[in-house]
C-alpha positions as semicolon CSV with decimal commas, in nm:
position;residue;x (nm);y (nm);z (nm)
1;X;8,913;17,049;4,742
2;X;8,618;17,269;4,862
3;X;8,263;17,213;4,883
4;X;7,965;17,431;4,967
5;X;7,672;17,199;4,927
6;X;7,665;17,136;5,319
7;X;7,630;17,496;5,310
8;X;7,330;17,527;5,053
9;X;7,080;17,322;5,239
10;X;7,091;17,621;5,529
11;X;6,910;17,919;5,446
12;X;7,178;18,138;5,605
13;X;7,279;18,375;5,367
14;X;7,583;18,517;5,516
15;X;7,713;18,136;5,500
16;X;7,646;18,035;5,196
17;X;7,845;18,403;5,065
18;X;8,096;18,309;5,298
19;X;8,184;17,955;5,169
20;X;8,138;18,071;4,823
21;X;8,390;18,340;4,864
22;X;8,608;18,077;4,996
23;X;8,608;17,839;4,676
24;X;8,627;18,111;4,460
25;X;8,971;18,203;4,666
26;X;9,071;17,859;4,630
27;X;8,951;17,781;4,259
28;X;9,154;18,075;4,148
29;X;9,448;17,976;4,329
30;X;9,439;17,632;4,253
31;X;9,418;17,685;3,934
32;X;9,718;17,927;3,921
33;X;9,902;17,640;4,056
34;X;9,791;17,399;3,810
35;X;9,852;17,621;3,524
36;X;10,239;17,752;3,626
37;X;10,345;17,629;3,902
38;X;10,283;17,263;3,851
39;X;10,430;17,198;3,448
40;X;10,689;17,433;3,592
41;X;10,790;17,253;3,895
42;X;10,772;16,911;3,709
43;X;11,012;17,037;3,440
44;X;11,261;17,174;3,680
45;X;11,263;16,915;3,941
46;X;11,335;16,614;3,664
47;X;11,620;16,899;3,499
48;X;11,760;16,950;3,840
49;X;11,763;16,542;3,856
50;X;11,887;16,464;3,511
51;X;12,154;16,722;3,501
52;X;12,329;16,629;3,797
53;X;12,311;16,280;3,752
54;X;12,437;16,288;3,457
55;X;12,701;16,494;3,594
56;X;12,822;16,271;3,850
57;X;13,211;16,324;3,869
58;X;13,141;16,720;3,899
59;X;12,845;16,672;4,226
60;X;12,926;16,851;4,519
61;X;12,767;16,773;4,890
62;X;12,494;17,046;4,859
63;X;12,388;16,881;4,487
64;X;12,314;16,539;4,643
65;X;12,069;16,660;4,900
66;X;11,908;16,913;4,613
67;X;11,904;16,594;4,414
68;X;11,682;16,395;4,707
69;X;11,513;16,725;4,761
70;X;11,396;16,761;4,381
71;X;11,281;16,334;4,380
72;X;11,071;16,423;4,662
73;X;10,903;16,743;4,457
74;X;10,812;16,505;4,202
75;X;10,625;16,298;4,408
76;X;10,439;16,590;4,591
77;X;10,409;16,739;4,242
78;X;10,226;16,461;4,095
79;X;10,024;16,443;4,407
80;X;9,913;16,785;4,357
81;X;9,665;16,773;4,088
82;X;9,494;16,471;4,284
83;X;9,434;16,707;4,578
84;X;9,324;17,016;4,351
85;X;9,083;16,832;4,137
86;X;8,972;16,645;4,503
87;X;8,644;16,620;4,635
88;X;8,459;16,941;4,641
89;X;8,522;16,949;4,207
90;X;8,552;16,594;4,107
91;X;8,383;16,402;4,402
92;X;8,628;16,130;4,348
93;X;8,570;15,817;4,559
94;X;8,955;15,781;4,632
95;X;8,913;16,081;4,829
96;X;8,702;15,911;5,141
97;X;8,905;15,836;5,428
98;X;8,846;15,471;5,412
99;X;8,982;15,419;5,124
100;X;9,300;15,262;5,039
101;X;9,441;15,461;4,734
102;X;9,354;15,784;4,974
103;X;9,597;15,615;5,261
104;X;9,863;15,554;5,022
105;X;9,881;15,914;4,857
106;X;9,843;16,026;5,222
107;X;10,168;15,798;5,287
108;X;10,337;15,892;5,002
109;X;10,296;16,285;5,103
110;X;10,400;16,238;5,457
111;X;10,703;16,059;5,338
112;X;10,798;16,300;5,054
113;X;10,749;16,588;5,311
114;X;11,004;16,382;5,581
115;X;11,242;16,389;5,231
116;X;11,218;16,700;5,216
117;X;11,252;16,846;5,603
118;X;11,576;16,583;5,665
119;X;11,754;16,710;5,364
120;X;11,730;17,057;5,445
121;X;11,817;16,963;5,819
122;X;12,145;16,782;5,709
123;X;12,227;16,976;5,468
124;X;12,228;17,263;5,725
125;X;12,479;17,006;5,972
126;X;12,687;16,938;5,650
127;X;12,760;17,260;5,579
128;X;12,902;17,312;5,924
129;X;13,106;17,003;5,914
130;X;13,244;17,145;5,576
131;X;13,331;17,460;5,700
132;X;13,458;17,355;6,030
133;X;13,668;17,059;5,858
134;X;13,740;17,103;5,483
135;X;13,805;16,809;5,305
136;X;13,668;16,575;5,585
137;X;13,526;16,237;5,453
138;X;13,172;16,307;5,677
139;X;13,015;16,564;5,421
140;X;13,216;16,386;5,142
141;X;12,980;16,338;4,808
142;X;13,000;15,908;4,838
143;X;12,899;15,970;5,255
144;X;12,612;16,200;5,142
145;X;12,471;15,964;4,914
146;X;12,449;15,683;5,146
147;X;12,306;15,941;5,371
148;X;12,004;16,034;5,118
149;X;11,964;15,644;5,115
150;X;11,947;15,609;5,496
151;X;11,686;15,948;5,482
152;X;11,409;15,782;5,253
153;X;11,441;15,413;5,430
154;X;11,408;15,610;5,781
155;X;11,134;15,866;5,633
156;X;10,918;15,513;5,545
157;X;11,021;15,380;5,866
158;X;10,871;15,671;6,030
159;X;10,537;15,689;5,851
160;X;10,467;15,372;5,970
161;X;10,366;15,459;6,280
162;X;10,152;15,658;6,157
163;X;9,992;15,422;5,854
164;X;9,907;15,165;6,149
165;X;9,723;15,425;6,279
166;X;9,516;15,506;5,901
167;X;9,497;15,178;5,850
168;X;9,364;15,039;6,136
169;X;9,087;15,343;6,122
170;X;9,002;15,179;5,842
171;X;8,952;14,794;5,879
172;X;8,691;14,702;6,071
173;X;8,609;14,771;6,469
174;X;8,590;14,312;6,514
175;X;8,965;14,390;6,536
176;X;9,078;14,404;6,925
177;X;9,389;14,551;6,862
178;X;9,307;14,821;6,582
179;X;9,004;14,935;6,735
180;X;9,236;15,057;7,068
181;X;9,426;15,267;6,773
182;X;9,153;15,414;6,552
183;X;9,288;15,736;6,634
184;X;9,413;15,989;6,352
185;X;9,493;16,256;6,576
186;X;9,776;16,041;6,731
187;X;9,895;15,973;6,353
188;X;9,898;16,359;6,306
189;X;10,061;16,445;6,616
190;X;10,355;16,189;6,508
191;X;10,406;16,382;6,217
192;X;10,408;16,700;6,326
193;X;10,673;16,571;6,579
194;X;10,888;16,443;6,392
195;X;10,803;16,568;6,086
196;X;10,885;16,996;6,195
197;X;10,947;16,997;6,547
198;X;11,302;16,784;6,526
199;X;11,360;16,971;6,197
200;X;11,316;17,259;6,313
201;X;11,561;17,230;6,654
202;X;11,810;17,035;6,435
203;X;11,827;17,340;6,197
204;X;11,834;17,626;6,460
205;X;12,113;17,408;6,613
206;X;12,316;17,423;6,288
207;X;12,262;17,776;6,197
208;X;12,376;17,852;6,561
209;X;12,685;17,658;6,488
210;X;12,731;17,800;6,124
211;X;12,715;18,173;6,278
212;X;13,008;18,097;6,539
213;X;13,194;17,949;6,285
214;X;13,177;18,259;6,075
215;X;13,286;18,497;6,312
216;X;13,599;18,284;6,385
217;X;13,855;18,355;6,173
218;X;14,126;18,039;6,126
219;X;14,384;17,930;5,936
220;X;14,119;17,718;5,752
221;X;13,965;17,981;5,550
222;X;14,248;18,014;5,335
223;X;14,178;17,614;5,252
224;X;14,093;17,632;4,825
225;X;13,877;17,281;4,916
226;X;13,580;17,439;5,106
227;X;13,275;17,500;4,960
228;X;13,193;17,792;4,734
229;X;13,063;18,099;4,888
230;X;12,696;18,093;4,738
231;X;12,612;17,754;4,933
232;X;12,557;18,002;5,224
233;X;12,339;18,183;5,083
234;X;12,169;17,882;4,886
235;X;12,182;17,692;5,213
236;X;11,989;18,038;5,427
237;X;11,733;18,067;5,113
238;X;11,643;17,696;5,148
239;X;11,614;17,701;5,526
240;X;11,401;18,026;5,489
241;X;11,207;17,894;5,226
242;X;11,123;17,602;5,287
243;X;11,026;17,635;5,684
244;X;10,787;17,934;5,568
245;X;10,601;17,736;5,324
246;X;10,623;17,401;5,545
247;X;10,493;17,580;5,916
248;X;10,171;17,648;5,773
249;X;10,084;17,337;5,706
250;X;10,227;17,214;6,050
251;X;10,056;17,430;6,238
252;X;9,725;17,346;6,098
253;X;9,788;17,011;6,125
254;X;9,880;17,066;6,497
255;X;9,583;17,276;6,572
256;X;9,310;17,036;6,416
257;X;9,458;16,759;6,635
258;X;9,418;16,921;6,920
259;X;9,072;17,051;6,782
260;X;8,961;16,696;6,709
261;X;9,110;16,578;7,041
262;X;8,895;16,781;7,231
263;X;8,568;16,850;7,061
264;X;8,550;17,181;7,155
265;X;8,493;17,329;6,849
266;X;8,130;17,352;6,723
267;X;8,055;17,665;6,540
268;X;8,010;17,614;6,170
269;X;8,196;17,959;6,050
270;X;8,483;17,882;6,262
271;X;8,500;17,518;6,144
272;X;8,481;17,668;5,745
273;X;8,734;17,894;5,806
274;X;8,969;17,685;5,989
275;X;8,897;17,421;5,670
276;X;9,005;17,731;5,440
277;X;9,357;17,780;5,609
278;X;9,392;17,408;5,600
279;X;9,329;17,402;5,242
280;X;9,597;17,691;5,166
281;X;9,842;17,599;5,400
282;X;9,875;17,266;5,169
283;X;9,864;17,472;4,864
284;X;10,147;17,640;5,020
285;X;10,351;17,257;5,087
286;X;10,252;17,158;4,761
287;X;10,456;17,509;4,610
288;X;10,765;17,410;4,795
289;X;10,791;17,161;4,479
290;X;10,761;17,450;4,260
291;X;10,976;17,679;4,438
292;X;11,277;17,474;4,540
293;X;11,416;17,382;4,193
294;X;11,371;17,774;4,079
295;X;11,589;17,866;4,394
296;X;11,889;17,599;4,309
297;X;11,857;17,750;3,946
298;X;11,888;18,117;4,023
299;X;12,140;18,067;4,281
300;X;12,374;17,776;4,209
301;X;12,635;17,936;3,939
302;X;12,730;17,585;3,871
303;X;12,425;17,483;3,707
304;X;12,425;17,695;3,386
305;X;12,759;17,520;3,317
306;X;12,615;17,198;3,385
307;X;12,294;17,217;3,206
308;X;12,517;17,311;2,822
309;X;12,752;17,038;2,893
310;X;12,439;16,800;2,938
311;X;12,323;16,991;2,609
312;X;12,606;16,929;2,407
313;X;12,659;16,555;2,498
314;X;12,295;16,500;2,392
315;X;12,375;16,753;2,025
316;X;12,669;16,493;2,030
317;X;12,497;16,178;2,047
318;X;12,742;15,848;2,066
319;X;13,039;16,041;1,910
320;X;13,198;16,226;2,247
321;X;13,227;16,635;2,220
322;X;13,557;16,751;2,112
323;X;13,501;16,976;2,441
324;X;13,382;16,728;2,643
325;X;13,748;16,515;2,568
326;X;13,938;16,836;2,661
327;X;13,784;16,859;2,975
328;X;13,818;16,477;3,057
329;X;14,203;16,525;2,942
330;X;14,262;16,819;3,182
331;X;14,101;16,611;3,454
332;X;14,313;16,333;3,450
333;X;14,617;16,543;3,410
């Protein structure tokens, strides 16, 4: 992830203590990450997963997108040791560039991270539907589902802009129409596009929406089929949280494009430390995974409930719970 032996050949001193003081920020972080953070967020994600799929029949609209949300996490978080453990510790070869298992983790992240951002975009405009029409079929569990499908086919469809543009940095200059594209600026500056800044106006929109909504007081409120009061505040601590860990990494991005763009940049301390933000504001992406599931747990009341009921069927084996039948029975009734 970091690496000082550029820095070692130099006989500047206040470099050299510089960069050092850098990895040893990052080490220690990293490997606070890779100690709690990552089992952690691996654990919860898959519970978060398991439990509400195998509580279909009880999933509400905010659940679905949680569930997409948490599939993402466990791509990111199995991405995450790859990138800790990267160059500056391991020297890995997958971690040039060129190479092709580097493009595909770099397409897997981009597309996990589009996951991510959609969800908590339409789960924001869901949330308003629901509370401006209760009961409507348009933030309806079977819609939201098809929705999820329709975010990870576009989310693919979107990186592929940019993996032309990885790809064809990669194969060989012979090729007419690649070599007009060997541009990985243009790739970042996609992503950061569509990745945060349509995000991040789809979500203000919402909010906007869900605050005049609030203040209006209708005959709807009364309606027992709208959503339970804590999705507001689960749906404000996702948008928080997840935009504040997210921007960082955004903004970096944006500002080395632009950096790269114009070749302005030359001194070797601002370079280093510009690589240092970089490098925490993905440690800070990568704890979105780690966070996310922990904030559905503490705040979702219906989760507790669901999490027993998934521990008694499995204490039950084949034979179905005697409480499990009651609840089925008063269901049908």
């Amino acid at each position: 992830m970091w690496s000082c032996e550029a820095v070692n050949d130099t006989k500047n001193s206040e470099n050299q203590n510089l960069c050092h003081d850098f990895h040893l920020v990052l080490f220690i972080f990293s490997l606070l990450y890779l100690i709690i953070c990552f089992p952690v967020g691996l654990c919860y994600n898959a519970l978060l997963v398991l439990v509400n799929l195998c509580n279909k029949a009880t999933m509400t609209m905010p659940d679905v997108y949680f569930v997409n949300i948490a599939i993402a996490g466990l791509i990111i978080s199995g991405m995450a040791p790859m990138y800790l453990l990267g160059p500056g510790n391991t020297k890995w070869a997958i971690w040039n560039f060129n190479n092709e298992v580097y493009i595909t983790l770099l397409i897997l992240f981009n597309v996990s991270s589009l996951v991510i951002m959609y969800s908590t975009t339409l789960l924001s405009l869901d949330y308003y539907i629901e509370r401006a029409l209760p009961r409507t079929y348009m933030s309806s569990v079977y819609n939201t589902k098809h929705v999820c499908g329709f975010i990870w086919g576009g989310a693919m469809l979107t990186s592929f802009s940019s993996l032309l543009f990885y790809v064809c940095n990669h194969v060989s200059t012979k090729i007419i129409e690649c070599s007009k594209m060997q541009n990985k600026e243009a790739a970042d500056a996609i992503m950061v596009f569509i990745g945060y800044v349509v995000p991040v106006i789809a979500v203000l929109y919402a909010l906007v929406l869900i605050l005049r909504i609030r203040n209006e007081t209708t005959p709807l409120d009364q309606d027992t089929g709208r959503l339970d009061p804590s999705v507001h505040r689960l749906l404000i601590a996702t948008v928080c949280t997840q935009f504040t860990l997210w921007t960082p990494y955004y903004v970096t991005l944006l500002v080395n494009t632009f950096i790269n763009a114009q070749g302005t940049l030359t001194d070797e301390n601002y370079i280093r430390i510009l690589t240092f933000i970089e490098s925490l504001s993905k440690l800070l992406a990568f704890s979105s995974s780690f966070v996310m599931p922990l904030l559905y747990r503490s705040i979702n009341k219906n989760f507790p409930h669901k999490l027993r009921r998934l521990l008694k069927r499995i204490h039950c084996g084949n034979q179905r719970c005697s409480h499990e039948s009651t609840v089925v029975q008063q269901v049908m009734t």
